[in-house]
N, C-alpha and C positions, 0 to 999 in steps of 0.2 A: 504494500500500500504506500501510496505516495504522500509526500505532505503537502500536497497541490488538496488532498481528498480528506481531509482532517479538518474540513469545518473551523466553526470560530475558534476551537479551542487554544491558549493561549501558548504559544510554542516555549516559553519557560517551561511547563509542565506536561507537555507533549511530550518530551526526552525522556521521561521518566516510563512512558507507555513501550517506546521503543526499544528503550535497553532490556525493561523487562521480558521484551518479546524474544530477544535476540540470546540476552543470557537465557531464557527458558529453552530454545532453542538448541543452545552448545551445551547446555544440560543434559537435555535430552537424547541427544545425541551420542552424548559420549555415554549416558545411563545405558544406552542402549547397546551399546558397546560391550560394559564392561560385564551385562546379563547374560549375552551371549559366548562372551569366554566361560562363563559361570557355569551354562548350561551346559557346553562342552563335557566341561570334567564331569558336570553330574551328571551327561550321557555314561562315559566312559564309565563312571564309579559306579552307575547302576546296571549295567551291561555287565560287570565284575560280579556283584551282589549274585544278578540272575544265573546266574553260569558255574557261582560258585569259588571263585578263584581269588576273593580277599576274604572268606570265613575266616574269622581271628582264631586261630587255633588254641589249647586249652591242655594245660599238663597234668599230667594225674600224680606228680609228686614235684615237690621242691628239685630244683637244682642246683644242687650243693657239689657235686662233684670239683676233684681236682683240675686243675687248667692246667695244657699243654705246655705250657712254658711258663718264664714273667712275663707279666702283666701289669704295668708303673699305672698308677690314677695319677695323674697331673691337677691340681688343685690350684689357682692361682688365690691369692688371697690381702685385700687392704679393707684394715681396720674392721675386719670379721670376726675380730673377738667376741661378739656375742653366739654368734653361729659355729665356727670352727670345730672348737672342743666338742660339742652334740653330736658332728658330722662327722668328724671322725670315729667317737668311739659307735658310733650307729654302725657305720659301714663297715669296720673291723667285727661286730654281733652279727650283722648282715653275710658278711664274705672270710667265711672261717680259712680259708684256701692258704698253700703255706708260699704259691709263687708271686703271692699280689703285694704290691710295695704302694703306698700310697704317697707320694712326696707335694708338701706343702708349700708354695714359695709365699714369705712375708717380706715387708721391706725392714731395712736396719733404721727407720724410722716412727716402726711401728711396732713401739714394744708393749702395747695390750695386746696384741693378735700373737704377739710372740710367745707372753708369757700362757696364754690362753691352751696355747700347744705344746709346751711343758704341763703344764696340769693336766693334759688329757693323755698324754705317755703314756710307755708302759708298754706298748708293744712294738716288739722289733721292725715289725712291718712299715712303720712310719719315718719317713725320711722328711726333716724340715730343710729347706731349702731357705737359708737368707741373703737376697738380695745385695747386692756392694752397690746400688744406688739408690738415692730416697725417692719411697714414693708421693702419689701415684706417678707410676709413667703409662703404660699401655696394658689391658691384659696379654696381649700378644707378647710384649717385651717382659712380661714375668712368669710366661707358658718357655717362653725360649731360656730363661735362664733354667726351667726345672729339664729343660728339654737337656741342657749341657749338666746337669747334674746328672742324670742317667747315666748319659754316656761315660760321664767320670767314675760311675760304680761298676759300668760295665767294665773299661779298663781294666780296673782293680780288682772285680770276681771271676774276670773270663766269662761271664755268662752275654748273652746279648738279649734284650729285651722281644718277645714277640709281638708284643703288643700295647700301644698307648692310648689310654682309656680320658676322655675330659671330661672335667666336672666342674660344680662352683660347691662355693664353702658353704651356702643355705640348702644343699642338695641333700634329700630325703631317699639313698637308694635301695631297688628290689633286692631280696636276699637271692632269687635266681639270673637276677639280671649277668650279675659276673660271667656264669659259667655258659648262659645261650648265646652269649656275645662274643665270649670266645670258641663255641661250637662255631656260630653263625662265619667268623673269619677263616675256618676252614673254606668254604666257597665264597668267599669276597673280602676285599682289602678294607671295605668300608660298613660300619653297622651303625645305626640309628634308631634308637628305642624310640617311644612315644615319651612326649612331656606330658606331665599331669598336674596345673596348676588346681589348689588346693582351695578351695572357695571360702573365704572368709566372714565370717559373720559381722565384723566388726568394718567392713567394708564390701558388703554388698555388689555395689554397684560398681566402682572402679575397680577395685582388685578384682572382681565376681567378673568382669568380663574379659580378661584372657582366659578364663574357664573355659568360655564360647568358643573364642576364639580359635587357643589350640586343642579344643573337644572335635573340630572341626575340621580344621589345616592336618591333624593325625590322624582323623581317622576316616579321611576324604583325599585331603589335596595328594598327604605321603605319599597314600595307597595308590592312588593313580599314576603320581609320578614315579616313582617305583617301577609300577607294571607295564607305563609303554619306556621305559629304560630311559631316560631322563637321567640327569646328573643331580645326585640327591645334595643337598647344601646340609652341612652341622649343625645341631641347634646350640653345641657348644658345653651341654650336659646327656649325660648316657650314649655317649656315643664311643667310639671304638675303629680306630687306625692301626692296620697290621703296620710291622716295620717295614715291610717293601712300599707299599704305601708311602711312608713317611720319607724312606729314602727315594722313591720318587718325585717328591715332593720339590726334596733336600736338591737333587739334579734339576730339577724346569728351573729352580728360583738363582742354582749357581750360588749356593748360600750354605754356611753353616748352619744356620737356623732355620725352622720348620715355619714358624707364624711369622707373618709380613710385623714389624713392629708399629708400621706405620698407618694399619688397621684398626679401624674399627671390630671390624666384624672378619676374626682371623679365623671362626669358626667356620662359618658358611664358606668361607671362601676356602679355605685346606677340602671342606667338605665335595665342593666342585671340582677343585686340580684331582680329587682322584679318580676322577672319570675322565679328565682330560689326559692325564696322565699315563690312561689305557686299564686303572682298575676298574675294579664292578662293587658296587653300591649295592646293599639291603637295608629296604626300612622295616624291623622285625617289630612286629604287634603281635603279642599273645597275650592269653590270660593265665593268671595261677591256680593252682588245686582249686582254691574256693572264689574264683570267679572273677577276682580282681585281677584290673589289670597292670601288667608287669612294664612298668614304666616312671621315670623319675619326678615324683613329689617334692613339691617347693610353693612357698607363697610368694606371690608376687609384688612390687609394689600396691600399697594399699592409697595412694593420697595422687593427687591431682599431677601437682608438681617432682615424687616421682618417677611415676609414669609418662610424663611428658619428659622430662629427661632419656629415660632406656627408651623408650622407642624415638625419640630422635637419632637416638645414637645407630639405632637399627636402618632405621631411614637413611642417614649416611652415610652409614658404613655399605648397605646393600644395594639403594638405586644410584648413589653417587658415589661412591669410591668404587663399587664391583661392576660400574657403567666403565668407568677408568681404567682399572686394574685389570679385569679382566676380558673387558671388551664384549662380542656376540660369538655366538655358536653358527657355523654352519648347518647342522642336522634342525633339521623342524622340528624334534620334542626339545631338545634344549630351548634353541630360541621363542618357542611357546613360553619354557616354563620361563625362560629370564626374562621377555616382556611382563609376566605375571607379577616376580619379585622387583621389579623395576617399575612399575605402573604407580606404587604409592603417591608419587607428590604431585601426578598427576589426580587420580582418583582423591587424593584431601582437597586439591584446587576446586575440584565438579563438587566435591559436596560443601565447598565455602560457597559456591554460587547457588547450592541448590537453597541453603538457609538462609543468603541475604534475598532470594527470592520467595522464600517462606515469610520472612519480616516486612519487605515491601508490598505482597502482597493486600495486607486489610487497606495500608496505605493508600496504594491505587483505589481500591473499592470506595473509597471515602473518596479520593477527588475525582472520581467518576461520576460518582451520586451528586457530586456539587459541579459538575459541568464542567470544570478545569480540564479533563483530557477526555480522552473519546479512545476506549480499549482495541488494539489491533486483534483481528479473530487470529485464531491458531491455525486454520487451514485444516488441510485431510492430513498432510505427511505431517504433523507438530501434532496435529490429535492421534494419529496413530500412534506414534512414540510414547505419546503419554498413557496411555490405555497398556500397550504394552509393556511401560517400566512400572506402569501399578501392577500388574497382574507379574513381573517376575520380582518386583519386591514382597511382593505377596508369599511366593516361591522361597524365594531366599529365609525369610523370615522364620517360615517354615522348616525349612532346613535346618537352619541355626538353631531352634529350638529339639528339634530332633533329636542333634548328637548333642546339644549339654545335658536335653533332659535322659538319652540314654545312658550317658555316661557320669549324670550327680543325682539324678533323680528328674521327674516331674516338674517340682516346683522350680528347679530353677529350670529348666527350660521355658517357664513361663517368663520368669526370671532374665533370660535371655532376651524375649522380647522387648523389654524394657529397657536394658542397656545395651542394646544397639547402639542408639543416638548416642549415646554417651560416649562409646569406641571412636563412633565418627568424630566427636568433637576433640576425644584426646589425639585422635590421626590428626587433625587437623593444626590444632596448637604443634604438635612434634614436628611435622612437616615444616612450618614458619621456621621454625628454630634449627634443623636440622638443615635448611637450605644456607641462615644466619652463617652456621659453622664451617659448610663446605665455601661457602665464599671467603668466609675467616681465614679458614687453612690454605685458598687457591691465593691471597693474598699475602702470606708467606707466614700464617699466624701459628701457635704451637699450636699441634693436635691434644684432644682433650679427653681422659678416659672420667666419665662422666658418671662414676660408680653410684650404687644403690647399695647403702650400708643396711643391713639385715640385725635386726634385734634379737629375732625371738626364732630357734631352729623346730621346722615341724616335728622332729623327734622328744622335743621339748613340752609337748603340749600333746603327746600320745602315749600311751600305755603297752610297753612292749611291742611296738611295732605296729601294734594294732591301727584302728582307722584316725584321725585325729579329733581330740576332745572337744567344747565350745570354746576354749581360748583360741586365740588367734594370732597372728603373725602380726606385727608393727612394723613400718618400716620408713626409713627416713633419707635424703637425696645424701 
């Protein structure tokens, strides 16, 4: 429509009819877009379902068995004194195995986390690893100094490590996870359990929605990716690197060291070189004798701020430092899945335009009513779009409530609906801030590990292992 065709209306407030039309438009559009990626996978993942081929498998005993060789956990840790001590002695009750070393790195700056892993001693398995510079620096650059302490024990025992295990210091792990992970690296370089963030009473709705989230991404997006052979990325907890792997790794980068220091996100990205690399990836999903599933337990940020910190940091480190670093895939499941992990700061953009057109909206309807502007119609191609991003938000919603409420119950899947919006808005604020940083740093600024200091370890607040009591996890930037 032209503004030859807009009547008296006063062209100060004509502008406002137009942009809403135009942003509703590039909304729509790109809504429309990002539905149909959506429906893809959940072609693919319900084509799986039907056939049979992602049934979560279920073990009729614990597995406690011996592991084929060592097996080092790598633990990076600043100012984790509240958590540490918990997490360790859980995982040594958890993994009786006599080849598993678990080694700590702290900084020589941080002597609560220090002393925190003296009081929790005691067993030979534990190697603390201290730092010779102060932190924070990167977790990448305090994964690489545990990385060079291995190698120093390997020297001095003649043994050589089979297998390097990551983890964080609030990590709650399976008692069978050890030994199917190290099954699982007999037929692949790389293993990745499911994450299972822990739903917090005492934060509902912010913490309560990576519940959704990775309820969803593990037992949807993995699975998928997985099965059409996709290059799986590290969540950076329960995951699992044979040493060919790592020395493959060690040869592309032409480096001593295994994690870029220079990283954000040193997990995902190791997690991709070993498909580039030429290894083969599993995302293993099972459940235990009694039904639960065998996957690492942790609470997540509970507060605003943050959660807008860690996933800015995510944000960074994945569509903007893994746009840089490691560039595109030739093969069409790769470059599927890395448009997918790379889409964020576009998809926080579409849903900042989709809310200030949520807010503008009564706006318009009021100076409509008063004759100040005169509404442009949507057309057939703008009303189809919208019909159809109602009907697959609809879908979506759906879905989402599905796998939280299969995998915490009912109520929060209800639960789920409700924090939605709220996901989007924490995408949203991280996104600003995370674009903030990559211009900081492409302007020569220091890189920033933007840690989330953990109070309270879920072992802390359970009873032998058991499921977690009503206390809850605290946690602060």
């Amino acid at each position: 429509m032209g503004w030859s065709t807009l009547g008296p209306c006063p062209l100060a407030w004509q502008w406002l009819a137009v942009a809403q039309h135009e942003l509703l438009l590039f909304a729509a559009i790109w809504f429309a877009v990002f539905a149909i990626d959506e429906l893809l996978v959940d072609l693919v993942w319900f084509r799986l379902r039907l056939t049979g081929n992602v049934r979560t498998r279920r073990l009729c005993a614990p597995a406690l068995g011996e592991l084929r060789g060592m097996v080092a956990v790598l633990v990076p840790a600043w100012q984790e004194h509240g958590v540490i001590g918990a997490m360790v002695r859980h995982s040594f009750r958890s993994w009786p195995q006599r080849n598993l070393r678990i080694y700590v790195g702290c900084y020589r700056n941080d002597e609560a986390t220090l002393a925190a892993l003296i009081a929790a001693g005691g067993d030979h398995r534990l190697r603390v690893v201290l730092h010779d510079r102060d932190g924070p620096t990167t977790k990448a650059d305090c994964l690489n100094r545990l990385y060079l302490a291995i190698c120093e024990d390997e020297r001095r025992c003649g043994q050589r490590v089979r297998a390097m295990v990551l983890h964080d210091a609030e990590d709650m792990v399976h008692p069978s996870a050890l030994a199917l992970m190290d099954d699982a690296l007999e037929r692949a370089d790389f293993v990745q359990l499911p994450v299972r963030p822990e739903p917090e009473v005492q934060s509902r709705w912010i913490g309560g929605h990576y519940s959704d989230e990775f309820a969803e991404a593990h037992a949807r997006d993995m699975v998928v990716r997985d099965w059409i052979g996709a290059a799986l990325p590290a969540a950076g907890v329960g995951c699992a690197f044979s040493r060919a792997a790592i020395d493959r790794i060690l040869a592309n980068r032409a480096s001593a060291a295994p994690f870029a220091a220079d990283c954000l996100t040193e997990d995902y990205e190791c997690g991709l070189l070993v498909n580039e690399t030429g290894g083969r990836s599993i995302f293993l999903r099972m459940r235990d004798e009694n039904g639960a599933l065998i996957a690492t337990r942790e609470y997540f940020p509970g507060t605003l701020a943050a959660s807008v910190r860690q996933k800015a940091r995510w944000i960074h480190g994945i569509a903007f430092q893994g746009w840089d670093r490691l560039g595109w895939s030739a093969r069409p499941t790769d470059l599927w899945m890395r448009l997918r992990d790379r889409r964020g700061p576009l998809v926080a953009m579409v849903l900042a335009v989709a809310y200030l057109l949520i807010v503008l909206w009564p706006v318009l309807l009021v100076l409509e009513a008063l004759g100040l502007i005169a509404a442009l119609p949507p057309g057939d191609f703008l009303q189809g779009l919208l019909v159809f991003n109602i009907i697959s938000l609809i879908w979506r919603l759906a879905m989402r409530a599905f796998f939280s409420g299969r995998e915490y119950g009912w109520s929060e899947g209800v639960r789920a609906l409700l924090r939605f919006p709220i996901g989007n808005v924490i995408s949203i604020i991280a996104t600003r801030r995370a674009i903030s940083a990559y211009i900081r740093v492409l302007a020569g600024g220091r890189l920033r590990w933007e840690h989330t200091v953990h109070r309270v370890h879920v072992a802390q607040v359970c009873a032998g292992g058991a499921e977690p009591a009503a206390a809850l996890l605290r946690t602060s930037g």
